[in-house]
C-alpha positions in Angstrom: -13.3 -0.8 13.8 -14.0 1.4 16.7 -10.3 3.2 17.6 -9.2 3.1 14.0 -6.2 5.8 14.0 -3.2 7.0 12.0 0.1 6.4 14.4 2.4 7.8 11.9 2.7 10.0 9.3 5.7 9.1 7.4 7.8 10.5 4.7 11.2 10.0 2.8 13.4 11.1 0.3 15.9 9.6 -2.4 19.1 8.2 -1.0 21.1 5.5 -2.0 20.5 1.8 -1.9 22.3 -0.8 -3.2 20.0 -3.0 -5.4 20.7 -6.6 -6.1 24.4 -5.8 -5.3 24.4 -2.5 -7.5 24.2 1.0 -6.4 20.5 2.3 -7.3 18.0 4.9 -5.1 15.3 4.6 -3.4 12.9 6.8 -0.9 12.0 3.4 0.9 13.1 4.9 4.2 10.3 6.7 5.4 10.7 8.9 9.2 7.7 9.9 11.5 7.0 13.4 10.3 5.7 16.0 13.0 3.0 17.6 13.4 0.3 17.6 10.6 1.3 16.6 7.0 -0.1 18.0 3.6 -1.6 15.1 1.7 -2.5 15.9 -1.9 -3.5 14.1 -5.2 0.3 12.5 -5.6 0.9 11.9 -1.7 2.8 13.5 1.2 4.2 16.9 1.4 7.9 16.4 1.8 7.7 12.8 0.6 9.2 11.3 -2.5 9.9 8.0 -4.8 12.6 7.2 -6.9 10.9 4.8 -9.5 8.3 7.5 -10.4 6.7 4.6 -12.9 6.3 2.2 -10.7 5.3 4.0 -6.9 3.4 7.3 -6.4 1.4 8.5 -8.6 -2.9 9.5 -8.1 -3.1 5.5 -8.2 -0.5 5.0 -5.4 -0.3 8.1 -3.9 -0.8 7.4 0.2 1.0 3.5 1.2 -1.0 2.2 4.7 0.4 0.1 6.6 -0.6 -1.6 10.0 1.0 -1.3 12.8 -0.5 -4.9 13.8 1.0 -6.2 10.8 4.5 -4.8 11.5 4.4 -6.8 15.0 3.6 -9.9 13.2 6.9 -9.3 11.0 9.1 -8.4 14.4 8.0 -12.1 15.5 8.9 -13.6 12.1 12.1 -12.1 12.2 13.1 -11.9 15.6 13.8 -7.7 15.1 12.1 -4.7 16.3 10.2 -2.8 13.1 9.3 1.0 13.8 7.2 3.1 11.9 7.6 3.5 8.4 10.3 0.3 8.3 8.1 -1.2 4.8 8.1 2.4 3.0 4.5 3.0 4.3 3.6 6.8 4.5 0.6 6.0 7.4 1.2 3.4 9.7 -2.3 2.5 11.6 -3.7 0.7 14.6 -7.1 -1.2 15.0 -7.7 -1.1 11.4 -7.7 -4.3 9.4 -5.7 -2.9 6.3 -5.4 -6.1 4.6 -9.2 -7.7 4.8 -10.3 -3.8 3.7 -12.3 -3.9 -0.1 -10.2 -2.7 -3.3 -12.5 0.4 -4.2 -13.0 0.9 -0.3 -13.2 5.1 1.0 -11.6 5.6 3.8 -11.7 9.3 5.9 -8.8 10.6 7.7 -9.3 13.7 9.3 -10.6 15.9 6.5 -8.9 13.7 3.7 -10.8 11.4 1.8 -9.3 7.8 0.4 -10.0 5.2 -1.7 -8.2 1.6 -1.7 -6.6 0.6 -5.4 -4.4 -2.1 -5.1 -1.7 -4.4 -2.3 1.9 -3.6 -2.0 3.6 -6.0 -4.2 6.9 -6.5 -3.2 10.1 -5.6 -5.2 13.8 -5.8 -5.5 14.0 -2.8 -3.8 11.8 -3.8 -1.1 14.2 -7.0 -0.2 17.6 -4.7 -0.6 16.1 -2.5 2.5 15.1 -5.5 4.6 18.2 -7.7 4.2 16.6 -10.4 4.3 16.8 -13.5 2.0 13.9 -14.3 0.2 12.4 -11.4 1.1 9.4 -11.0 -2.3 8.3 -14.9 -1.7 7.8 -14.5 2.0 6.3 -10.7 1.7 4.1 -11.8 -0.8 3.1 -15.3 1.0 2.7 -13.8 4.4 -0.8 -12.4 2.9 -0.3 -8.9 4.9 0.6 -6.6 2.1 -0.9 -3.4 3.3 -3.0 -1.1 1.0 -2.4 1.9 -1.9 -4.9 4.4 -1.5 -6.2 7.2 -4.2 -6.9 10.6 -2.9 -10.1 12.0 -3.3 -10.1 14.7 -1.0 -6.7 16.6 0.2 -6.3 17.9 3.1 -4.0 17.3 6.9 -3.3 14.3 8.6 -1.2 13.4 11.2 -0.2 10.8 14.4 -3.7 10.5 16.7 -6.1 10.8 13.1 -9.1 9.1 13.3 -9.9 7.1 10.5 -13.5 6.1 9.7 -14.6 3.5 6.5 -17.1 5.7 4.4 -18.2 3.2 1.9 -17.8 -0.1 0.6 -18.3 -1.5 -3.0 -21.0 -4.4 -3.6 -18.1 -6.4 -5.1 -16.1 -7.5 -2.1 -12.6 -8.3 -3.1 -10.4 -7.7 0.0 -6.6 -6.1 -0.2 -5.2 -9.7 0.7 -7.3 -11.3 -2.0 -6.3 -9.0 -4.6 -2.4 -9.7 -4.6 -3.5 -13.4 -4.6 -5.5 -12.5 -8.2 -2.0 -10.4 -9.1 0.0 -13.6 -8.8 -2.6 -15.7 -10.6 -5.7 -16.6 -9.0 -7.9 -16.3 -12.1 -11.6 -16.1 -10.2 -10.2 -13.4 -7.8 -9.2 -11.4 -11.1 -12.8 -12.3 -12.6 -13.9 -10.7 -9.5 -11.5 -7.9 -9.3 -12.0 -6.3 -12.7 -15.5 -5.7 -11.9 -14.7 -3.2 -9.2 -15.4 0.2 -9.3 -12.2 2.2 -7.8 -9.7 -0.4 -8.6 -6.3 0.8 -9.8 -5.8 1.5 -13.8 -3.0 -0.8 -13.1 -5.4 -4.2 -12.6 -6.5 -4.0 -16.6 -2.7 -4.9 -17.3 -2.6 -7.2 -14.8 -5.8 -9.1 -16.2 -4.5 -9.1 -18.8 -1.3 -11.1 -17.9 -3.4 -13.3 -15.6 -6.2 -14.1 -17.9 -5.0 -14.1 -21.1 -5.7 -11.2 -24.1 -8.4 -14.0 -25.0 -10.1 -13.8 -21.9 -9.9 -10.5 -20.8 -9.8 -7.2 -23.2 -9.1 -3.6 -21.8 -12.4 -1.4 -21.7 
């Protein structure tokens, strides 16, 4: 992983979108941001999110995003992607996002993450790409990028060097997760004995595997 680095910093506030062909928000349009940028326990310093419940928050607070991956998604769809284009607030280079463990630290600069959960892909999502079928294909495509808890607040900005601190015993990689989201029952074994995962994964085992199967410690 030697070169790892933060590209962007990006940030975005609440404008409107229209939603399944009705006028809603969203702060899915995230700008390079100059200079450094304030991250603390619920994200970016002049960033914001419109579904409060359901983005942001200490479980989501930082979205990473590969800059790798966004030229794999200008080939698909035959359009240039800049940074920021999928909503993410740090858009890397050399840095595997997706094969990186839920529970994973990473440092950047003198701020301190850990990897929770993928991006799954919503309505909103698909409103700002335009294109059809947007959730299946995000969501098949296997590159959903990474939701990171802060530890450690502090600056980052475009040139960052990011380093992986630690990894858990339990490997469950980012791209592996959303497959145990959407159903794969040994992932989700797997996953919800992860220290670090998101609070969010008990709910989701419990959908996946059944109240019988699974109860909430």
């Amino acid at each position: 992983m030697t070169g790892a680095r933060i590209l962007s910093v990006n940030t975005g506030q609440v404008r409107p979108l229209q939603i399944g062909g009705k006028p809603g928000r969203s702060a899915i349009d995230k700008r390079p941001a100059a200079g450094l940028v304030r991250v603390g326990w619920l994200g970016l310093n002049g960033d914001d999110h419109a579904a409060k419940v359901e983005h942001g928050g200490t479980e989501q607070a930082v979205y990473a995003y590969a800059r790798e991956d966004l030229d794999w998604w200008t080939e698909q769809l035959g359009r240039e992607l800049r940074n920021g284009e999928f909503g993410e607030n740090v858009t890397t280079a050399g840095l595997d996002v997706n094969a990186a463990l839920i529970g994973e630290t990473w440092q950047m600069g003198d701020v301190v993450v850990q990897v929770t959960a993928p991006r799954i892909p919503c309505g909103t999502f698909a409103a700002w790409t335009g294109e059809e079928h947007w959730v299946k294909r995000f969501a098949a495509a296997g590159r959903p990028g990474a939701m990171l808890r802060v530890l450690a607040e502090g600056e980052i900005g475009a040139g960052t060097e990011i380093t992986v601190l630690a990894r858990p015993a339990q490997h469950v990689t980012v791209a592996e997760s959303m497959r145990a989201y959407y159903g794969d029952t040994d992932l989700m074994l797997r996953l919800l004995t992860v220290p670090g995962r998101g609070r969010k994964w008990d709910e989701a085992g419990q959908r996946v595997l059944g109240a019988g199967r699974y109860g909430v410690a």
